[in-house]
DODRENFI-969602 format. One line per 3 residues: number of its first residue (from 1); their letters; for each residue x, y, z of C-alpha. Coordinates in Angstrom, 1 decimal. Layout:
! DODRENFI-969602
NUM) a) X Y Z | ...;
This chain:
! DODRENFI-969602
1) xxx) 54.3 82.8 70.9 | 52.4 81.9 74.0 | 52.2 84.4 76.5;
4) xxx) 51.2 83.2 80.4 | 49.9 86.1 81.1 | 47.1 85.8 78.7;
7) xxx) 45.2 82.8 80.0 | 41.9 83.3 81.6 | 42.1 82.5 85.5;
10) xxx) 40.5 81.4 88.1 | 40.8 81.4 91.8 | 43.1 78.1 92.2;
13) xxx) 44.8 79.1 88.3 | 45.3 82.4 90.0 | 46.6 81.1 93.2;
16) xxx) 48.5 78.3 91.1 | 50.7 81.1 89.0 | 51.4 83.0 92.4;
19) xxx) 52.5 80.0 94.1 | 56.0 80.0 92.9 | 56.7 83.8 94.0;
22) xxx) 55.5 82.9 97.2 | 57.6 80.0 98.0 | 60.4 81.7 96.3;
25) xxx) 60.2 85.1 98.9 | 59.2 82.7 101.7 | 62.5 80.3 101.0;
28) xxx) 64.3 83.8 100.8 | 62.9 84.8 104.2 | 63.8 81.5 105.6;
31) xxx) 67.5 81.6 104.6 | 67.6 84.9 106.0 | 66.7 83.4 109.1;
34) xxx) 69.3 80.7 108.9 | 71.9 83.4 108.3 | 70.8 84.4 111.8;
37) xxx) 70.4 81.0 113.4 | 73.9 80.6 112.7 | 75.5 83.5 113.5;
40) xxx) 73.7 83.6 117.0 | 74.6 80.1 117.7 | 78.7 80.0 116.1;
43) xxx) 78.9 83.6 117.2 | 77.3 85.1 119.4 | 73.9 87.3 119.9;
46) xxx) 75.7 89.9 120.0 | 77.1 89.5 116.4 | 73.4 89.1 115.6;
49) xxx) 72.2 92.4 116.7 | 75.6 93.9 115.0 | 74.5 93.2 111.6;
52) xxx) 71.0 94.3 111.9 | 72.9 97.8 112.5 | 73.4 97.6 108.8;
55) xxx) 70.2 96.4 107.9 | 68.7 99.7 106.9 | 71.6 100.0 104.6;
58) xxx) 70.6 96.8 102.8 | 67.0 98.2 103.0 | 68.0 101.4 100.9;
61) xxx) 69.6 98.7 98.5 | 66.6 96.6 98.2 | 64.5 100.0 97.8;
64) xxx) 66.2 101.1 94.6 | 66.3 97.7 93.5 | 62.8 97.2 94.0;
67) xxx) 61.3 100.4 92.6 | 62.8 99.6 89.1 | 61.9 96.0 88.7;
70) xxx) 57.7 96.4 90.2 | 57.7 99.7 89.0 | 59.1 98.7 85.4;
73) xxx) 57.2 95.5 85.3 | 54.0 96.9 85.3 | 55.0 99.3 82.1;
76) xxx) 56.7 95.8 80.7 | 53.2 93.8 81.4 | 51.0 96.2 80.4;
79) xxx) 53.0 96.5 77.3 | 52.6 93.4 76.0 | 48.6 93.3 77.0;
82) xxx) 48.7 96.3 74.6 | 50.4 94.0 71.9 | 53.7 95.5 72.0;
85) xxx) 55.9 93.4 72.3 | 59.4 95.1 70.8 | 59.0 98.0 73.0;
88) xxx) 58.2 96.0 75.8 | 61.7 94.0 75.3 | 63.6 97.4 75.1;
91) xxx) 62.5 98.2 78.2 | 63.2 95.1 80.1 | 66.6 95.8 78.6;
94) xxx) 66.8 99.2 80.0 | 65.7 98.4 83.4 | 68.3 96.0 83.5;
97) xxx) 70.9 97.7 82.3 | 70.5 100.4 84.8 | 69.8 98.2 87.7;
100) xxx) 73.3 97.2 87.2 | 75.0 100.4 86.9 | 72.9 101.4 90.3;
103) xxx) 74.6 98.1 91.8 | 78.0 99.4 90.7 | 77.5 102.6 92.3;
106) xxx) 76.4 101.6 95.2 | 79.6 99.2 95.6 | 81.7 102.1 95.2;
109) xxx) 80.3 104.8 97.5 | 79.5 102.2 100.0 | 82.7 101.1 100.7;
112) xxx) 84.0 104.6 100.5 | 82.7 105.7 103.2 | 81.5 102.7 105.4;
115) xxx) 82.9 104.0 108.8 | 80.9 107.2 108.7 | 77.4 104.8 107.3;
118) xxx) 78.2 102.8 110.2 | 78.5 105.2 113.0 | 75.4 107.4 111.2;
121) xxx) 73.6 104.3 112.3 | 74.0 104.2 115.9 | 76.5 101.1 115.7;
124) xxx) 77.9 100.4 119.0 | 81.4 100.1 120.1 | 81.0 96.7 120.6;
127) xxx) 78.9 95.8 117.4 | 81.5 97.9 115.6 | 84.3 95.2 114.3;
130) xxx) 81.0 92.7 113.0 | 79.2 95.0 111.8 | 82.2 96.4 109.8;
133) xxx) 83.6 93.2 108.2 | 80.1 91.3 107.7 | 78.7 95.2 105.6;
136) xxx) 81.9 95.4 103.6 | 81.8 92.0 102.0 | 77.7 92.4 101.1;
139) xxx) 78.7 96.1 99.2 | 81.2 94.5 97.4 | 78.6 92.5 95.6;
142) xxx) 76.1 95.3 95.7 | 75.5 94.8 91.3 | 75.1 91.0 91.8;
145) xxx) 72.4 91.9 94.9 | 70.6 94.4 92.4 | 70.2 91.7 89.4;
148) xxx) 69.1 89.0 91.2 | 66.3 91.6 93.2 | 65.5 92.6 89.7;
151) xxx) 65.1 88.8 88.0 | 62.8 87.7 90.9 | 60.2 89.9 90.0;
154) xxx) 60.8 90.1 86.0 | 61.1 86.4 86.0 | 57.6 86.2 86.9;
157) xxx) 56.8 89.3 83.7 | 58.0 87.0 81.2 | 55.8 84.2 82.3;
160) xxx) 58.5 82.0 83.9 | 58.1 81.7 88.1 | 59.0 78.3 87.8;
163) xxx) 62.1 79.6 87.0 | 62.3 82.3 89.5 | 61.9 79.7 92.2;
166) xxx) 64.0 77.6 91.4 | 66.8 79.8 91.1 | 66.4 81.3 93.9;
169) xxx) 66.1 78.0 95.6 | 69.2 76.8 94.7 | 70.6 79.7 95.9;
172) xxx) 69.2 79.5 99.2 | 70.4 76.5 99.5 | 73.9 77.5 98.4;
175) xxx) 73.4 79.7 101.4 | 72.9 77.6 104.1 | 75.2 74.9 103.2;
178) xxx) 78.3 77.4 102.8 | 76.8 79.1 106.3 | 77.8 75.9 108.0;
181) xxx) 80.9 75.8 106.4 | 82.1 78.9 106.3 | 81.0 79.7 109.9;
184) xxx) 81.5 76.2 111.7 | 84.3 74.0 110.4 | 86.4 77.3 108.7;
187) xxx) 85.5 79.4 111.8 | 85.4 82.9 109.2 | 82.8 84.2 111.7;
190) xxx) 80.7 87.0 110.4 | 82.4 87.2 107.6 | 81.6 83.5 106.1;
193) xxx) 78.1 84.7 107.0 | 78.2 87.7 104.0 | 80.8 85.4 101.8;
196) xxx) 77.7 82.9 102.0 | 74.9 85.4 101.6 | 77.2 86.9 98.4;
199) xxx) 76.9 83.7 96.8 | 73.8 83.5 97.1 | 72.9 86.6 95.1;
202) xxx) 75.3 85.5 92.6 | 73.4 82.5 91.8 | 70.4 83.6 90.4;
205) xxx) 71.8 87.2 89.2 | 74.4 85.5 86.9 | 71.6 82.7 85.8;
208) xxx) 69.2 85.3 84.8 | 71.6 87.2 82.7 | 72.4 84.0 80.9;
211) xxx) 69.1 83.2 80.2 | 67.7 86.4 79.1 | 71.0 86.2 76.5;
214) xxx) 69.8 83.2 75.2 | 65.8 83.4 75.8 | 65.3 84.5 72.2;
217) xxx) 61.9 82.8 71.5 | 60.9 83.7 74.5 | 58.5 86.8 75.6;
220) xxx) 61.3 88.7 76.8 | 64.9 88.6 76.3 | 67.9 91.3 76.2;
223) xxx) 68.0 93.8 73.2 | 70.8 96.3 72.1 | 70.6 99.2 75.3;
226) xxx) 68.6 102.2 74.3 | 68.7 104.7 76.1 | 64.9 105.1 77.9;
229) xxx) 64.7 108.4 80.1 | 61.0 109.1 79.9 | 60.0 105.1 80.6;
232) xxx) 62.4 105.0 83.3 | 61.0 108.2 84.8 | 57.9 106.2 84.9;
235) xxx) 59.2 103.5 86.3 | 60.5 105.1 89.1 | 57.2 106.9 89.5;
238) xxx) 55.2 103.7 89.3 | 57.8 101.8 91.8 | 57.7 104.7 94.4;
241) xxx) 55.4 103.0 96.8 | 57.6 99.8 97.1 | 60.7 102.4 97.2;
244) xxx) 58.9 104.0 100.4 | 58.3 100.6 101.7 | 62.1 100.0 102.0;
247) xxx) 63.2 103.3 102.6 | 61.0 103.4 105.9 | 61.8 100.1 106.8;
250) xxx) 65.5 101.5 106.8 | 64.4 104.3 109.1 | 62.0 102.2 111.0;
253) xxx) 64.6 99.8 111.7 | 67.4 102.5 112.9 | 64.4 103.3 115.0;
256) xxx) 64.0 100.2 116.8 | 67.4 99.7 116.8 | 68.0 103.4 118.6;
259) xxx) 65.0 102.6 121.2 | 65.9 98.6 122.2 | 69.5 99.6 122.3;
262) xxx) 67.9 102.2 124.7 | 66.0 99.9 126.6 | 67.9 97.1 126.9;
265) xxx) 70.7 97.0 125.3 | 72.5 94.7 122.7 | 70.6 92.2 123.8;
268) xxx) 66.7 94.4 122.9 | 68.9 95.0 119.8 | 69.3 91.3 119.3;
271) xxx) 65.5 90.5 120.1 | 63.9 93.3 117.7 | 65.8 91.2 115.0;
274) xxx) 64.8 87.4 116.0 | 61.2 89.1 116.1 | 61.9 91.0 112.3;
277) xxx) 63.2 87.8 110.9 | 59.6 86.4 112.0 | 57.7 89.0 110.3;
280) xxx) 60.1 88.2 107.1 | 58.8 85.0 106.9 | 54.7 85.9 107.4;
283) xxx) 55.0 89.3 105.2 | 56.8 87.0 102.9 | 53.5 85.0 102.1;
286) xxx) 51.5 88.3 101.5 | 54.4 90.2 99.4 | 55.2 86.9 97.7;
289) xxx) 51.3 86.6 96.4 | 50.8 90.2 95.6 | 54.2 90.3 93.4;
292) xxx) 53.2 87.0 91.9 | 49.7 88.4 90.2 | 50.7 92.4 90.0;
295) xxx) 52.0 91.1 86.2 | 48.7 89.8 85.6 | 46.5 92.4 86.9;
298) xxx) 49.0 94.7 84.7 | 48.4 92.4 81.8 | 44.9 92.2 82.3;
301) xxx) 44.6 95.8 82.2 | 46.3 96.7 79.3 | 43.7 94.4 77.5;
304) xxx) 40.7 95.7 79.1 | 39.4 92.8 80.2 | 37.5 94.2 83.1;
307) xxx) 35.8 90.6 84.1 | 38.9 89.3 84.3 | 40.0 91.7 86.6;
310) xxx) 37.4 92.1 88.9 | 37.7 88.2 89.6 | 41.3 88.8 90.1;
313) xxx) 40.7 91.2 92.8 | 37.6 88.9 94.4 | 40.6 86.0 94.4;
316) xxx) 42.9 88.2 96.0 | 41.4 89.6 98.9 | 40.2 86.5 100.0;
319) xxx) 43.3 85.0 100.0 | 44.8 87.8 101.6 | 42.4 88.0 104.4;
322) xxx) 42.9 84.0 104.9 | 46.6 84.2 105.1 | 46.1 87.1 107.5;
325) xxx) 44.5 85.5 109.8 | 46.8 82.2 109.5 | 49.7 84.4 109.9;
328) xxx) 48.8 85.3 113.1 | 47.4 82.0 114.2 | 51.0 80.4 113.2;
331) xxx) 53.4 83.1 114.8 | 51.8 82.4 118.1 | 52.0 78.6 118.0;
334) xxx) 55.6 78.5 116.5 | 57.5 81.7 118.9 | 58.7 80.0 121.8;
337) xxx) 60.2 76.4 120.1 | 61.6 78.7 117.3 | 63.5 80.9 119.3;
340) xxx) 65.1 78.6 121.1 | 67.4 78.0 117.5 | 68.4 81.6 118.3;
343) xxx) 69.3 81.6 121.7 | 68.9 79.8 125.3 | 65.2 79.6 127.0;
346) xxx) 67.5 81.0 130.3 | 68.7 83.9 128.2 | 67.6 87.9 128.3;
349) xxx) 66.9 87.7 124.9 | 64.3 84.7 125.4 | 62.7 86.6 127.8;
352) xxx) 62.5 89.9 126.4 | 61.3 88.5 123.1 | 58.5 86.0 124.9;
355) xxx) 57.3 89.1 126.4 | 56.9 91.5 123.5 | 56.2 89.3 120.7;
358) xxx) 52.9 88.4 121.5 | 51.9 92.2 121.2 | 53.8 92.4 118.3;
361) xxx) 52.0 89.6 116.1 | 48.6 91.3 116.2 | 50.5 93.5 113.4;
364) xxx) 50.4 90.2 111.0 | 46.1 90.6 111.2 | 46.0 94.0 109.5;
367) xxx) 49.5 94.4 106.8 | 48.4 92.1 104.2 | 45.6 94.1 103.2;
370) xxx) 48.0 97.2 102.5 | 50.6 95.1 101.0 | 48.4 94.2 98.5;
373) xxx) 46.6 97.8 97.9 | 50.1 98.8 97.5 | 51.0 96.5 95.0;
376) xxx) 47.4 96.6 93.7 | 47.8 100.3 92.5 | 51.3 99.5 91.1;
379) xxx) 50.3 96.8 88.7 | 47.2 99.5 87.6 | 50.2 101.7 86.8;
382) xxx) 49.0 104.2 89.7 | 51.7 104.8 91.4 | 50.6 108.1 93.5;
385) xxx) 48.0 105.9 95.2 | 50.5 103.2 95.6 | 53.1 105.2 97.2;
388) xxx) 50.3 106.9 99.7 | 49.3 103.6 101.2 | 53.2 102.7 101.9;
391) xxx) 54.3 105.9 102.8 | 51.0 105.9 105.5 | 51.3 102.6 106.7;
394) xxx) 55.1 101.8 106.7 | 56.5 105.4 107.8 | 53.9 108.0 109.2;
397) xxx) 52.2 106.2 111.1 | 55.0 103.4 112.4 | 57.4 106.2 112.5;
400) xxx) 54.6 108.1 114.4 | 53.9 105.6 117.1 | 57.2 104.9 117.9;
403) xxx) 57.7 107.8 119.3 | 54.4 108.8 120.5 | 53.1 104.9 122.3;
406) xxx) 57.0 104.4 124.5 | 56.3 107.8 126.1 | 52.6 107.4 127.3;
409) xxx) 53.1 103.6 127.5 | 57.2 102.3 128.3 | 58.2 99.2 127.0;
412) xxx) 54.4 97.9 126.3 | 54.4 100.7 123.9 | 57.4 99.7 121.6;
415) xxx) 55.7 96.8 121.2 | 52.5 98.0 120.1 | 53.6 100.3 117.7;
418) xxx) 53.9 98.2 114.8 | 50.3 96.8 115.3 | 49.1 100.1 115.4;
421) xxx) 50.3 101.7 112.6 | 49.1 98.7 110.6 | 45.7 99.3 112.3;
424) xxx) 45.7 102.9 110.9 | 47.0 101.3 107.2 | 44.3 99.3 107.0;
427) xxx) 42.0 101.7 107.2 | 43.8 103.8 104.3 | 44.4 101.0 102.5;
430) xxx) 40.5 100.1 102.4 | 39.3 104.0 101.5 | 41.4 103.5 98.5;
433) xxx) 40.4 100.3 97.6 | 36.7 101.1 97.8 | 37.6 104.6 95.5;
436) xxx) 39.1 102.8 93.2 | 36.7 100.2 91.8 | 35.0 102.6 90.0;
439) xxx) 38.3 104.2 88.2 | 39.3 101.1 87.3 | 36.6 98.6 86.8;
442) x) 37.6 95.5 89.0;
């Protein structure tokens, strides 16, 4: 059977089998965004910064979720590089399987003890009711959440983006239609916001399981469960560093939400998460890209084929270093008109995001660079390396200057401490990159 991965590539064939993953997490950042649009505008901003109280909840979600499908889709790709093609199957069944049961879990503990998550997070008094309803319906479809964050990235393993997009298209869509409805003419409030966002997930989780039933000519498809302990250990080992990633943008984000809500109340809480959804939409691009060709650096790996791979890295930091500097260029040029779909130019949350956000944005010139080490090390099935760049860049240092740059600096400080801390990643990031070449020959 043909096998995508195979192929030779180039810098536009290269760029060309990536582009699906990117519009797909792009289109996913930008119905995120119109989840906020309309809960700001039908009701209220400070509804808005109520559900970003939950956000590091969904992070630890995405964390888990994320860590078994990079982390096994590496050991799946390099797998069949290797020729291996039956084993490679079991696995994807494994990962799968447990992915779900994770989901399941996840739904059960979380809304056991939602009030105590909740008020662990700093929710306000005010926030509390929103936060409450709009958290409860997203954990009650936890397992649907988990299979469609694990058929994003394993879509692209077997060789099918195409697919992967366009599921997850349709479901965007799904989303922002039923947002309107749900939250204008029925008036459900928060709560048509998560019923919308629910079915969303459920789109592409419940298409992927039906095709990997019936994908049995293709390269991967669901076999009998076998039991896998020592691959998923490695899985989990190899997905660490995109684990870190979201378990310190959980604690990152209870951070800024602690300090804004310090600062300036609901409504700092409500700008931090306009300014977030921005950074969704611009890491997005360099996330997108790097999960896109992780399976074929993994591929490409397995085989050997060292002049393959060090084309593959010449491609991608290029690219990356381009959309760096276009991600900054945009941001600044789009802020203003796009806030105004948030909130009134006349309002305190205009003005306290106008203010900050063009400190904030320099972040956008330095992150790509360790998103893709990151991932980098996780398709070479390093995930020590990988997990060192995250854990730097997205929790020592951010953690770091947040609570070291608003003491010696106030406000200006908040700001800058995302910029910095990707300031200091980059540099890490680099070191490792440079080391590596020699280990592994790109």
């Amino acid at each position: 059977m043909d096998n995508a991965l195979a192929r030779q590539f180039r810098t536009g064939s290269l760029l060309r089998f990536a582009l699906p993953n990117i519009v797909m997490m792009v289109f996913m950042s930008l119905y995120t965004i119109v989840d906020g649009m309309f809960i700001s505008r039908f009701v209220g901003t400070l509804a808005l910064s109520a559900i970003n109280m939950s956000y590091p909840l969904n992070s630890l979600e995405l964390a888990v979720g994320i860590m078994l499908a990079s982390g096994g889709s590496a050991i799946i790709a390099r797998k069949l590089g290797e020729g291996r093609e039956e084993a490679a199957r079991q696995d994807f069944s494994c990962i799968v399987t447990v992915t779900l049961l994770i989901g399941i879990l996840f739904l059960i503990l979380g809304n056991l003890f939602l009030d105590p998550i909740l008020g662990l997070l700093g929710t306000s008094e005010a926030q509390f009711p929103y936060c409450r309803s709009y958290t409860r319906i997203l954990l009650l479809f936890a397992p649907a959440f988990f299979l469609q964050t694990a058929f994003q990235t394993l879509f692209v393993t077997a060789g099918k983006p195409g697919l992967g997009l366009g599921l997850t298209v349709i479901g965007g869509l799904a989303n922002i239609v039923l947002d309107w409805l749900f939250m204008g003419p029925m008036e459900m409030g928060v709560a048509g916001a998560a019923a919308a966002t629910v079915i969303g997930y459920c789109i592409p989780a419940a298409a992927g399981v039906v095709f990997f039933f019936w994908n049995q000519k293709g390269t991967l498809y669901f076999t009998p469960f076998r039991p896998r302990g020592r691959m998923l250990l490695q899985t989990c080992g190899n997905g660490s560093s995109e684990m870190v990633t979201n378990i310190a943008n959980a604690v990152t984000t209870l951070l800024f939400n602690l300090i804004f809500l310090e600062f300036w109340g609901e409504d700092g809480v409500a700008s931090i998460t306009i300014v977030m959804y921005f950074q969704f939409v611009f890491t997005a691009v360099f996330f997108g890209f790097s999960m896109g060709v992780a399976p074929v650096v993994s591929y490409k790996y397995g085989a050997q084929d060292t002049d393959q791979l060090k084309s593959i890295f010449r491609s991608c930091l290029g690219f990356t270093i381009l959309s760096s500097l276009g991600a900054y260029a945009l941001s600044r040029l789009v802020i203003g008109p796009c806030l105004t779909f948030f909130t009134d130019a006349d309002s305190a949350v205009y003005a306290i995001t106008m203010e900050g956000f063009p400190l904030y944005a320099i972040s956008f010139l330095f992150m790509g660079i360790g998103i893709f080490a990151s991932s980098m090390f996780t398709a070479l099935s390093d995930g020590t390396v990988s997990a060192i760049i995250s854990f730097a860049r997205t929790f020592v240092f951010l953690v770091g200057m947040l609570l070291l740059l608003p003491r010696l600096w106030g406000e200006t400080g908040i700001w800058l401490a995302v910029p910095m801390a990707e300031l200091l990643g980059l540099a890490v990031s680099a070191g490792f990159l440079l080391w590596g070449r020699k280990k592994y020959h790109y």
